[in-house]
ROSE-4610 file (N, C-alpha, C; in Angstrom, 1 decimal, always signed):
// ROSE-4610
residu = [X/X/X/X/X/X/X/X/X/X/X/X/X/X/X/X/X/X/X/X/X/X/X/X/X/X/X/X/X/X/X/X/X/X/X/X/X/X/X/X/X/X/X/X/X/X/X/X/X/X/X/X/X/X/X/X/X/X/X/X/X/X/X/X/X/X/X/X/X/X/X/X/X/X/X/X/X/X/X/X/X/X/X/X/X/X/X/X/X/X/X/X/X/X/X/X/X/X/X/X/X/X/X/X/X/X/X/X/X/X/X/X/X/X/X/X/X/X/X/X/X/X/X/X/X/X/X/X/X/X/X/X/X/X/X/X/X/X/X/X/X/X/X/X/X/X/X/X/X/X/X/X/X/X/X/X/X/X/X/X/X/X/X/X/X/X/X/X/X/X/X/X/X/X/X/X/X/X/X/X/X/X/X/X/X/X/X/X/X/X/X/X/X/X/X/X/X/X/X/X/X/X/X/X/X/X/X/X/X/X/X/X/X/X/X/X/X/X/X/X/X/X/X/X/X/X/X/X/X/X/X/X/X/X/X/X/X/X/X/X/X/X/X/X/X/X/X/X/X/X/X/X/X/X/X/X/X/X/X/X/X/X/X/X/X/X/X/X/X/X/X/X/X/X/X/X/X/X/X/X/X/X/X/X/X/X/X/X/X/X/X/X/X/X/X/X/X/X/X/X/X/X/X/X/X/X/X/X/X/X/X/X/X/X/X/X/X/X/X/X/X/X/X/X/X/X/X/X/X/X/X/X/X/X/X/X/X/X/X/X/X/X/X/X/X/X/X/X/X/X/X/X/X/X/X/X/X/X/X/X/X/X/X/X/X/X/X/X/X/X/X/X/X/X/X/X/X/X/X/X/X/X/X/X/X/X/X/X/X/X/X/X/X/X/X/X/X/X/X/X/X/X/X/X/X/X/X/X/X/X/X/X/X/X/X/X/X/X/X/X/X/X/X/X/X/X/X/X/X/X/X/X/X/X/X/X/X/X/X/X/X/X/X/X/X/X/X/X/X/X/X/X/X/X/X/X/X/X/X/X/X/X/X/X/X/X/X/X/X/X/X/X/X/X/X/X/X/X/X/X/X/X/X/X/X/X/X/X/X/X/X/X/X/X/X/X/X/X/X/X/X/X/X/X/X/X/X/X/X/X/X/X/X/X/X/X/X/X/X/X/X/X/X/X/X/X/X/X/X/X/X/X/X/X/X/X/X/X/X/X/X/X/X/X/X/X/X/X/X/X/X/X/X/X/X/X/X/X/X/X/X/X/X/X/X/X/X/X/X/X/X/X/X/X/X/X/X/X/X/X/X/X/X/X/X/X/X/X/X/X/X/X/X/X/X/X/X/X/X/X/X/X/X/X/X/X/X/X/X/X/X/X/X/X/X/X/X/X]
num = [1/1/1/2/2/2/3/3/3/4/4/4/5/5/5/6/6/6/7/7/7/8/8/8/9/9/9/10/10/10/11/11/11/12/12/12/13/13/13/14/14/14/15/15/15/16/16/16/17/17/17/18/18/18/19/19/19/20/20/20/21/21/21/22/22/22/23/23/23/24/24/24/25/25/25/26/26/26/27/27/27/28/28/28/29/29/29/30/30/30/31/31/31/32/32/32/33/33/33/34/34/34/35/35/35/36/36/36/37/37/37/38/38/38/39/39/39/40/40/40/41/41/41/42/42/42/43/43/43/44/44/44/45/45/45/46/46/46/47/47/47/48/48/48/49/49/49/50/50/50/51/51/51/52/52/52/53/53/53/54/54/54/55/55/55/56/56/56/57/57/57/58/58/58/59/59/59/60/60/60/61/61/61/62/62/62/63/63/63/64/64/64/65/65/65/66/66/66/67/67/67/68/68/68/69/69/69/70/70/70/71/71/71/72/72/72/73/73/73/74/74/74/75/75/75/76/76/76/77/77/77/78/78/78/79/79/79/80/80/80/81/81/81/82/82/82/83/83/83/84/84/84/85/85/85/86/86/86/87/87/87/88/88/88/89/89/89/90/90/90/91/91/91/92/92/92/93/93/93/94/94/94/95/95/95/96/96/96/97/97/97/98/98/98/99/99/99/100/100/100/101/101/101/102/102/102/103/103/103/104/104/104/105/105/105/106/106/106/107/107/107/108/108/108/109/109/109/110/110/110/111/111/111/112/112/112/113/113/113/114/114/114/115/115/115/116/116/116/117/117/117/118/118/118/119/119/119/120/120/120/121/121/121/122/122/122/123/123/123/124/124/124/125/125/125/126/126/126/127/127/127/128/128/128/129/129/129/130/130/130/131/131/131/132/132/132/133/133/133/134/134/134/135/135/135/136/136/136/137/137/137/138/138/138/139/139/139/140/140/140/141/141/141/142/142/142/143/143/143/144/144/144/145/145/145/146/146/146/147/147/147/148/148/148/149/149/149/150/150/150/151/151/151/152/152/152/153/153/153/154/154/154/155/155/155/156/156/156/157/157/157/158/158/158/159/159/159/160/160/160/161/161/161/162/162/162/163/163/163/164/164/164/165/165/165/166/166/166/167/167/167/168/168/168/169/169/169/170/170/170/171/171/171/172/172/172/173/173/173/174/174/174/175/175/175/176/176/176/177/177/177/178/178/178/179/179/179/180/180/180/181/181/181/182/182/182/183/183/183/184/184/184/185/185/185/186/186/186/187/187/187/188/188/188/189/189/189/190/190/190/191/191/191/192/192/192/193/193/193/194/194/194/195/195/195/196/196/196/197/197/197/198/198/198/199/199/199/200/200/200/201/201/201/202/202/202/203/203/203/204/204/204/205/205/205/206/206/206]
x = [+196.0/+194.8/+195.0/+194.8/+195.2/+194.0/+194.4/+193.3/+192.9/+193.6/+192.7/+191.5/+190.4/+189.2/+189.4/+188.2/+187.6/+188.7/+189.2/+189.8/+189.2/+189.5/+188.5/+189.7/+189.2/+189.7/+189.0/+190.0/+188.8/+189.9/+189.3/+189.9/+191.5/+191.4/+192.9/+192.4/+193.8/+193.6/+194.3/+193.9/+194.6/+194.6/+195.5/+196.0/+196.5/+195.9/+196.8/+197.2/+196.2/+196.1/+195.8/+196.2/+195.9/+195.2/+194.0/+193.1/+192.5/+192.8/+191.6/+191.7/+190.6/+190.2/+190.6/+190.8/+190.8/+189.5/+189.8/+188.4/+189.0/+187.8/+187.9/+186.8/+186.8/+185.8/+185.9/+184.6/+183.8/+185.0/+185.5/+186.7/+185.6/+185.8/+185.3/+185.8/+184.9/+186.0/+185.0/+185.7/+184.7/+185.6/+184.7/+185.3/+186.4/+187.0/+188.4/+188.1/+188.9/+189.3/+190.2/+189.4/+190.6/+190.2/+191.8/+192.2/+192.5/+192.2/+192.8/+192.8/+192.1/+191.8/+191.8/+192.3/+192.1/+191.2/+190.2/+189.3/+188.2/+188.7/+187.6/+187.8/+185.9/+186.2/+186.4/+186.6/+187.3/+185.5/+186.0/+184.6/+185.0/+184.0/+183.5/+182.6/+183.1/+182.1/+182.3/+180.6/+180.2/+180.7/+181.3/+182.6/+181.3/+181.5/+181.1/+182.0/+180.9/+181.7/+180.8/+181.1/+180.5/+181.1/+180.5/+181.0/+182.2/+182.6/+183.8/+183.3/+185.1/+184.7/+185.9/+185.2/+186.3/+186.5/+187.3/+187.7/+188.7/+188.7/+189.3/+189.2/+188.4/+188.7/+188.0/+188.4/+187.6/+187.4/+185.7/+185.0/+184.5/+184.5/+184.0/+184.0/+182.4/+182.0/+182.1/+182.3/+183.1/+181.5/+181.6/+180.7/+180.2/+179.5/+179.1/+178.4/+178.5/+177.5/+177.0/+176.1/+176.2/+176.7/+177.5/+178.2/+177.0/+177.9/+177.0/+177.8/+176.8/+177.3/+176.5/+176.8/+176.2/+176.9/+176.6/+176.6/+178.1/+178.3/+179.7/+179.0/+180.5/+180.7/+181.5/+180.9/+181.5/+182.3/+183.2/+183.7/+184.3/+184.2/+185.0/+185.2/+184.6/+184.8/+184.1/+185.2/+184.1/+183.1/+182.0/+181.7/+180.5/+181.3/+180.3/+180.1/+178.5/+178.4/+177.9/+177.7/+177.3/+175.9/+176.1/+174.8/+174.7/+173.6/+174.0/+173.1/+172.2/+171.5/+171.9/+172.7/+173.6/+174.0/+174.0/+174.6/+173.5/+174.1/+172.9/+172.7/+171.2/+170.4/+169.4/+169.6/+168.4/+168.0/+169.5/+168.9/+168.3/+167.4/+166.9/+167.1/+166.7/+166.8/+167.8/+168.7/+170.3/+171.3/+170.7/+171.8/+171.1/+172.3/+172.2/+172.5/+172.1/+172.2/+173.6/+174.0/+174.9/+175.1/+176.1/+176.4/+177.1/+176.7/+177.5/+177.8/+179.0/+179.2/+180.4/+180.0/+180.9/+181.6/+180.9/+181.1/+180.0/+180.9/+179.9/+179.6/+177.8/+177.7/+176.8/+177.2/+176.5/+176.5/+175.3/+175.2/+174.7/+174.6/+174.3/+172.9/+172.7/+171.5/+171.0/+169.6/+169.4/+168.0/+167.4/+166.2/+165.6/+164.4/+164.0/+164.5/+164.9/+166.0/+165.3/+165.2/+165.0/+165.9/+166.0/+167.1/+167.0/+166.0/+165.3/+166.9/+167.0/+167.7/+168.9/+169.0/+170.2/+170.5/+171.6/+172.3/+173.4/+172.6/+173.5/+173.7/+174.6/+174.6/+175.7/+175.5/+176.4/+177.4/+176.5/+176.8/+176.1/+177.1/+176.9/+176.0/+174.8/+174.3/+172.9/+173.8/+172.9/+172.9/+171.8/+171.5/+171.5/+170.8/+170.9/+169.4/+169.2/+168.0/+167.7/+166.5/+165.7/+164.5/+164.2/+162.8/+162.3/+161.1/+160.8/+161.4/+162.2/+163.2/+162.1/+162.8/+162.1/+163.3/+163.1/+164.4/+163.2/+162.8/+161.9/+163.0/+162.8/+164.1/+165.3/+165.8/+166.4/+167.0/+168.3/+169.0/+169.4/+168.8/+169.4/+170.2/+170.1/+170.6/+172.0/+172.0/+172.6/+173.3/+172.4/+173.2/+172.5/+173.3/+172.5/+172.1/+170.7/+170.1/+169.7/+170.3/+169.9/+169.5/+168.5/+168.1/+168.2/+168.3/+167.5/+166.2/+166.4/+164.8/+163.8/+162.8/+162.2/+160.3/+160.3/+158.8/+158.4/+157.3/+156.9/+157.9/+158.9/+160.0/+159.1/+159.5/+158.9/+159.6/+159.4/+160.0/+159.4/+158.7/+158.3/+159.0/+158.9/+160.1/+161.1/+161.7/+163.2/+163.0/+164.5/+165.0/+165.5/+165.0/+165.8/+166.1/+166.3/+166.6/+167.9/+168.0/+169.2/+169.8/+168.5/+169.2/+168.6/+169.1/+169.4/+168.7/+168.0/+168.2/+167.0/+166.2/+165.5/+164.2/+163.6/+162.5/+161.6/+160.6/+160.0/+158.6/+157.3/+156.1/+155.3/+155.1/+154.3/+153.0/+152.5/+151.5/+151.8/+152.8/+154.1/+154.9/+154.7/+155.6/+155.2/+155.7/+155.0/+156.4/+155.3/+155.8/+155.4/+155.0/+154.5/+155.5/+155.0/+156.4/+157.7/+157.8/+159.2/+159.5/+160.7/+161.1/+162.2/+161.5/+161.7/+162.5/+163.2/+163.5/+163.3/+163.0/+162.7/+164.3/+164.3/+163.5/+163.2/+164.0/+163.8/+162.6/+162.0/+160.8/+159.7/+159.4/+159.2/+158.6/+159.4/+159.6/+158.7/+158.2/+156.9/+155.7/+155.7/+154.7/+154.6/+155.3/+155.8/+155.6/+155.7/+155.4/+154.0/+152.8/+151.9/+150.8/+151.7/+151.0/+150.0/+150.2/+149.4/+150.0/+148.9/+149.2/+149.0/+151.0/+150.6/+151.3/+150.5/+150.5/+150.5/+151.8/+151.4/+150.6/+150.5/+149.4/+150.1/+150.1/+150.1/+149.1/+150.2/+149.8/+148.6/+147.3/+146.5/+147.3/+147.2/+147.8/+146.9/+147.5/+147.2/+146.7/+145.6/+144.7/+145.8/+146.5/+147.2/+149.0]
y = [+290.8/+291.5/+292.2/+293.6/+294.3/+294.0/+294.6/+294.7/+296.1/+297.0/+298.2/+298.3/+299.4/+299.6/+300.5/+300.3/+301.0/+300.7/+299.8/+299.6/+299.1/+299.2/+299.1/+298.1/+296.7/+295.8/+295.6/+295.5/+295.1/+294.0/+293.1/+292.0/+291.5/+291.1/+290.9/+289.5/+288.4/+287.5/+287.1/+286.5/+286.6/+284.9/+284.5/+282.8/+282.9/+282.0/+281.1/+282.1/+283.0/+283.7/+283.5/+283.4/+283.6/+284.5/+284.3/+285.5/+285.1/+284.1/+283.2/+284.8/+284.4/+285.5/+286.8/+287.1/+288.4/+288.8/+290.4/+291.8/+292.1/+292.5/+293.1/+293.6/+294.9/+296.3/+297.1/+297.0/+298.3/+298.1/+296.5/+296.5/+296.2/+296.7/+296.7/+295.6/+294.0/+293.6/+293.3/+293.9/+293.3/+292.4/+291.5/+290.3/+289.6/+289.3/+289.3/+287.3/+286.7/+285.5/+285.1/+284.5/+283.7/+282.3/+282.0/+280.8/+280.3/+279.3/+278.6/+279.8/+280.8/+281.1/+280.6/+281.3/+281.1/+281.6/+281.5/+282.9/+282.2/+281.3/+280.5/+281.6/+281.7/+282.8/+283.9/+284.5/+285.8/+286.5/+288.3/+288.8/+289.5/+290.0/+290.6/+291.3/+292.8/+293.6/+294.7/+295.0/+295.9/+296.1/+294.2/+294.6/+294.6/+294.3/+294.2/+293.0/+292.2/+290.7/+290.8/+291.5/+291.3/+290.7/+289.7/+289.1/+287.8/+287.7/+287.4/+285.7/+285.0/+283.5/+283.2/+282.6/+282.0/+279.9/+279.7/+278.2/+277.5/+276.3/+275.4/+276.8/+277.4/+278.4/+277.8/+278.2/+277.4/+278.8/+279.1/+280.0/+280.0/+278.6/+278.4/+279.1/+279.3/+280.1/+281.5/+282.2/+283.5/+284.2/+285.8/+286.4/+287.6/+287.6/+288.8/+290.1/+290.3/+291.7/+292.7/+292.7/+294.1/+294.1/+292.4/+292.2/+292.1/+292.3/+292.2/+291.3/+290.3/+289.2/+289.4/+289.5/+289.8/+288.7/+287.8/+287.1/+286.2/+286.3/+285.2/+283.8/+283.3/+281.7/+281.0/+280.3/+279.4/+277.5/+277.7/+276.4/+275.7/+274.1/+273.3/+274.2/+274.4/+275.7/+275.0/+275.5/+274.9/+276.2/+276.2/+277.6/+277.5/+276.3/+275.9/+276.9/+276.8/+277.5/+278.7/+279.1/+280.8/+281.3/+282.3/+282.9/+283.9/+283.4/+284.3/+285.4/+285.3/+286.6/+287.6/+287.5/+288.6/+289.8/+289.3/+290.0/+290.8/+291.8/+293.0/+292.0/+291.8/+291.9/+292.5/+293.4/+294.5/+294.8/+294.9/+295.4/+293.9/+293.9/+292.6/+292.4/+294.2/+294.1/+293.9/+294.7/+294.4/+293.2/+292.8/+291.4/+290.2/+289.4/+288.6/+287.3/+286.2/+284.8/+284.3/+283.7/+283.5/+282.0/+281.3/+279.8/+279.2/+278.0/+276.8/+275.8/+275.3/+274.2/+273.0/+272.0/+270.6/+271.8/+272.3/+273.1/+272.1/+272.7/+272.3/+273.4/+274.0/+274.6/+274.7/+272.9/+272.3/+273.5/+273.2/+274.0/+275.8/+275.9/+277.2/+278.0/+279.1/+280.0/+280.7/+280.4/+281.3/+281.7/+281.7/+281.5/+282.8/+283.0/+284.2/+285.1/+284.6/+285.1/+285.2/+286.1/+285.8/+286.1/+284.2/+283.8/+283.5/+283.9/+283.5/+283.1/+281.8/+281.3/+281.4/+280.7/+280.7/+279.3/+279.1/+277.5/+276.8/+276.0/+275.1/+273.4/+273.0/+272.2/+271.2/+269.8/+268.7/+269.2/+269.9/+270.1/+269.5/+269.8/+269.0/+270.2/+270.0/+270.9/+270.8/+270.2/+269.1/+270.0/+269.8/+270.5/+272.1/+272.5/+274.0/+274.9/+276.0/+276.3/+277.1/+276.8/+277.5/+278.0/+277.8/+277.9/+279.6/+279.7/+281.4/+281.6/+281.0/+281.6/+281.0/+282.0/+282.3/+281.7/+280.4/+279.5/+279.3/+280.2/+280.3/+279.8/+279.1/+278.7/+278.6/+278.1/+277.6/+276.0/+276.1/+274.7/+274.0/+273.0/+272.3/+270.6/+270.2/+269.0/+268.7/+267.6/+266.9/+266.8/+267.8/+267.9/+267.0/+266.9/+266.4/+267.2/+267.3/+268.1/+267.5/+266.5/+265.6/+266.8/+266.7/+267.2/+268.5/+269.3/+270.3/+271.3/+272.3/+272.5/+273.2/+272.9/+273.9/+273.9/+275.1/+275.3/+277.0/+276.7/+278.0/+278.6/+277.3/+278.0/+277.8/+278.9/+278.9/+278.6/+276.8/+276.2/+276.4/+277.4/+277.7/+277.4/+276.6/+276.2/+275.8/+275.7/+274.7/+273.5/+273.1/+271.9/+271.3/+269.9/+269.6/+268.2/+267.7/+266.6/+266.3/+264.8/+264.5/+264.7/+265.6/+266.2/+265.0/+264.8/+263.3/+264.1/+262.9/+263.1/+264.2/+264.8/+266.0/+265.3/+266.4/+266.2/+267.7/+267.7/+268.6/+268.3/+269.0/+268.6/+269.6/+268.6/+269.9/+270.7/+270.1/+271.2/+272.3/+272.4/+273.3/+274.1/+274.0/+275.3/+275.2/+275.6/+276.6/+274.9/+274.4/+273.4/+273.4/+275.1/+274.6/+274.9/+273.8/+273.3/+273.2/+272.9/+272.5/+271.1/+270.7/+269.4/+268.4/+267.0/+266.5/+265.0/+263.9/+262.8/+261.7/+260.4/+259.4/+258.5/+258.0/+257.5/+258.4/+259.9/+260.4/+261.5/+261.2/+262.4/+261.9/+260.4/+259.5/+260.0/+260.9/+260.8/+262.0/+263.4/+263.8/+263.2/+262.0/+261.3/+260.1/+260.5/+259.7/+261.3/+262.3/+263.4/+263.8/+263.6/+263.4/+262.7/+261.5/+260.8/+259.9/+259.3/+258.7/+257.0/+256.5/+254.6/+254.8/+254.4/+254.0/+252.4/+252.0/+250.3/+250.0/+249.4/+248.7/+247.5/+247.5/+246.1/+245.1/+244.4/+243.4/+243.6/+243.6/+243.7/+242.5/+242.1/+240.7/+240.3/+238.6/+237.9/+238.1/+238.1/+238.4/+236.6/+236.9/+235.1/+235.3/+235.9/+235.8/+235.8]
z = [+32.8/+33.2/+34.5/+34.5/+35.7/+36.7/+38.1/+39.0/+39.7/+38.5/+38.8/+38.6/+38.4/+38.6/+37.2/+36.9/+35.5/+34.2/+33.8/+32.7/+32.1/+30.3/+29.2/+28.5/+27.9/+26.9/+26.1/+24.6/+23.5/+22.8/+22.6/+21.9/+21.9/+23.5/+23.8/+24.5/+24.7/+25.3/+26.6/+27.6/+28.7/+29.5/+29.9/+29.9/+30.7/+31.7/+32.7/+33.8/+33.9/+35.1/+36.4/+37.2/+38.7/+39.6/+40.0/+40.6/+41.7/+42.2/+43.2/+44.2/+44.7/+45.9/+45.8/+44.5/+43.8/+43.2/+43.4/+43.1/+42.3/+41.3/+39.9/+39.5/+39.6/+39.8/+38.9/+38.4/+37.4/+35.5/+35.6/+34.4/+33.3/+32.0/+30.6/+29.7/+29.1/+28.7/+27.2/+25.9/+24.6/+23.8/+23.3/+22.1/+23.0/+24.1/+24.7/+25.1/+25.2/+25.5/+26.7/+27.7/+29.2/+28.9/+29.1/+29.0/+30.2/+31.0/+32.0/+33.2/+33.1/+34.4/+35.5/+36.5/+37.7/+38.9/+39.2/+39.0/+40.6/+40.9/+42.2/+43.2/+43.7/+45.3/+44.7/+43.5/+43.5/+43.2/+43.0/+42.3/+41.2/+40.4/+39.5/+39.9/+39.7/+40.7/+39.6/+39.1/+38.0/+36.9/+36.4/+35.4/+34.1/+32.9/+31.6/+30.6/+30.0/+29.5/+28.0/+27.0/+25.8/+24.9/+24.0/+23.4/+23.5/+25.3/+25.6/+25.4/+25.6/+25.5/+27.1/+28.5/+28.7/+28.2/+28.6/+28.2/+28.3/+29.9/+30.5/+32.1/+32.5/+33.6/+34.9/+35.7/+37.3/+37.9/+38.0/+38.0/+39.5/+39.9/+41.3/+42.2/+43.0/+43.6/+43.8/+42.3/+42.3/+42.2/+42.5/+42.4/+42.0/+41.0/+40.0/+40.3/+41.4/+41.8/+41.0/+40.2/+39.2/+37.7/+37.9/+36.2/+35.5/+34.0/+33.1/+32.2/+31.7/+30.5/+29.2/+27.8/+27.0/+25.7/+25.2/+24.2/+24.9/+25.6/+26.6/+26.3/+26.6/+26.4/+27.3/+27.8/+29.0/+28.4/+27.5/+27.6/+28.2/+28.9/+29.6/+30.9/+31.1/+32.8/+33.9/+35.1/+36.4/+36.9/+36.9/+37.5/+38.5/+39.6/+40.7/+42.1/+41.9/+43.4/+42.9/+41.9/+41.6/+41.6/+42.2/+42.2/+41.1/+40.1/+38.9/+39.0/+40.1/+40.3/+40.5/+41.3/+41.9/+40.4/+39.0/+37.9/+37.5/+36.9/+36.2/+34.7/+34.7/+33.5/+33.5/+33.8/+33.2/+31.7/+31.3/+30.0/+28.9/+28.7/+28.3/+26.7/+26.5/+25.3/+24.3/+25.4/+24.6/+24.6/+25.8/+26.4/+25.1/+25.2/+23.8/+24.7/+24.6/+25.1/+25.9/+27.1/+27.4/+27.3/+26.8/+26.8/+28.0/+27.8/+28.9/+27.6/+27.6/+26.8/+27.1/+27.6/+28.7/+29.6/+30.6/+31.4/+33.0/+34.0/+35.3/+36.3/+36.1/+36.7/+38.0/+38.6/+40.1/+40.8/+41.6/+42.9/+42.7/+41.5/+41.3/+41.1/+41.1/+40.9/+40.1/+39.3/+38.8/+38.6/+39.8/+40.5/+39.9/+39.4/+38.8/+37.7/+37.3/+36.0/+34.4/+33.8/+32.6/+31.6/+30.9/+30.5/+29.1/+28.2/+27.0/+26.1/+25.7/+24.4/+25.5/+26.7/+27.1/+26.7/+26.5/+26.2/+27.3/+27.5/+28.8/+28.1/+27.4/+26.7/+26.7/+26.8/+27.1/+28.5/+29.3/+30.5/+31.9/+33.2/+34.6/+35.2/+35.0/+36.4/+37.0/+37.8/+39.1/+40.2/+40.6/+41.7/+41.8/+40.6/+39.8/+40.2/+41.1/+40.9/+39.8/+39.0/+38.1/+38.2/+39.6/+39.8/+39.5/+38.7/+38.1/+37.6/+36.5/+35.3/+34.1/+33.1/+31.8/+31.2/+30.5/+29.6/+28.4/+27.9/+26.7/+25.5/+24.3/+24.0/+24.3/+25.4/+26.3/+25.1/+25.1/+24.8/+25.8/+26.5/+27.4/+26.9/+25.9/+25.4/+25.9/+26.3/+26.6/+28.3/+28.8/+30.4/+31.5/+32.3/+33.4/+34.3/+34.5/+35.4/+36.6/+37.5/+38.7/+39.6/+40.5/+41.6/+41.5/+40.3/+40.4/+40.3/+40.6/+41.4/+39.4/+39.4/+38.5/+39.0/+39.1/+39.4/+39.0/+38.5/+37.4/+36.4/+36.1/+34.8/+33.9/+32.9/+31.5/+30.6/+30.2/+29.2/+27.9/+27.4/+26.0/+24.9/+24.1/+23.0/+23.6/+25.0/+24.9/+24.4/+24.5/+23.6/+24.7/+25.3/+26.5/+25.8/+24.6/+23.9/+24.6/+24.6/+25.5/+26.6/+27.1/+28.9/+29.5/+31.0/+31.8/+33.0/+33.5/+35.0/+35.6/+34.8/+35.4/+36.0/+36.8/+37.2/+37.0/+36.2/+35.9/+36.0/+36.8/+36.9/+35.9/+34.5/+34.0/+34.5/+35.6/+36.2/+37.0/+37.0/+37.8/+37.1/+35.3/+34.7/+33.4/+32.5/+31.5/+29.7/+29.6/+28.6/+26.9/+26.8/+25.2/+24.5/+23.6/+22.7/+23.1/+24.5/+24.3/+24.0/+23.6/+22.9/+24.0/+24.0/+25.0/+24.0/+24.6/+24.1/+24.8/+24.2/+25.1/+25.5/+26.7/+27.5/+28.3/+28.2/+29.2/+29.8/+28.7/+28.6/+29.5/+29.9/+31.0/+32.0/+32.4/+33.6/+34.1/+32.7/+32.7/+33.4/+32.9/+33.0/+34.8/+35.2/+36.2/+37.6/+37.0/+37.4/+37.7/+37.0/+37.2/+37.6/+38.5/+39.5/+39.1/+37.4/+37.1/+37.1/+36.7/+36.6/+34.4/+34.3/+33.3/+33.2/+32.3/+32.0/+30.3/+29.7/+28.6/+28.8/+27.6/+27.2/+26.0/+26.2/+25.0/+23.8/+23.1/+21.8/+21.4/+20.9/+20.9/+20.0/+20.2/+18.8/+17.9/+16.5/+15.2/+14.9/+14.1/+13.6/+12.1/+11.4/+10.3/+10.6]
């Protein structure tokens, strides 16, 4: 993968590259695959990611000024510290869902974002802002979400089955129909400041 400016790739694969605190400006990449990237600290500045998959890559704290990600896939990747706002999604209409999958993306941003049908799944991301993002069918299953922030997200239809650890006040964001699992769905309810109490079942006279 070069580090000139304005180069176009389509369906090539690139492994075990080294880029830490490397710029990579205005590059074109469709259908294309990195492996084991090296990519921490570095940027992505106005590049184009369609279709692409990386997987096993350490992403950490790199930054997207102006990128654009369109149907990408994040497997087994570290991609801590990012600010995903920083990326162009303007085009709403065209951009197609981006994945996380046993990926860790602690410490990151994506504060005001609309992320409809994004997938963050059997993934680490703790301490993640969401606060004013749109995760309208949003797959969150199976991640851990500790200590991070959500207020006025619009969880319309997500699926947070199996996700761990969250704290969500539904008088604070937008919950219809989204799909929740117990024990951890709980904690809704622990959110709302109420006293709840089982009871004993009465003994039965038969």
């Amino acid at each position: 993968m070069g580090l000139q400016p304005n180069l176009f790739f389509s369906d090539q694969r690139f492994g075990g590259e080294q880029f830490d605190n490397k710029s990579i400006i205005a590059n074109e990449f469709h259908e294309c695959t990195f492996t084991s990237l090296a990519f921490s600290e570095g940027i992505f500045e106005q590049c184009r990611f369609v279709n692409c998959l990386f997987q096993d890559c350490d992403l950490s704290l790199m930054q997207v000024p102006g990128t654009y990600f369109s149907a990408s896939k994040f497997e087994r990747c570290r991609a801590i510290g990012v600010d995903w706002t920083q990326a162009d999604w303007s085009s709403v209409a065209l951009r197609l869902p981006i994945t996380f999958k046993e990926s860790s993306i602690d410490h990151s941003t994506f504060i005001g974002l609309s992320l409809p049908a994004v997938q963050i799944t059997d993934s680490s991301a703790k301490n993640v802002d969401f606060r004013e993002a749109n995760l309208t069918q949003a797959k969150l299953n199976g991640s851990d979400l500790s200590e991070s922030l959500f207020s006025n997200t619009n969880f319309t239809k997500a699926d947070l089955r199996g996700a761990v650890n969250y704290h969500i006040k539904p008088g604070d964001n937008v919950l219809t129909g989204a799909r929740f699992s117990f024990p951890e769905a709980m904690s809704l309810l622990y959110a709302m400041d109420i006293v709840l109490e089982i009871e004993e079942a009465p003994d039965s006279k038969y």
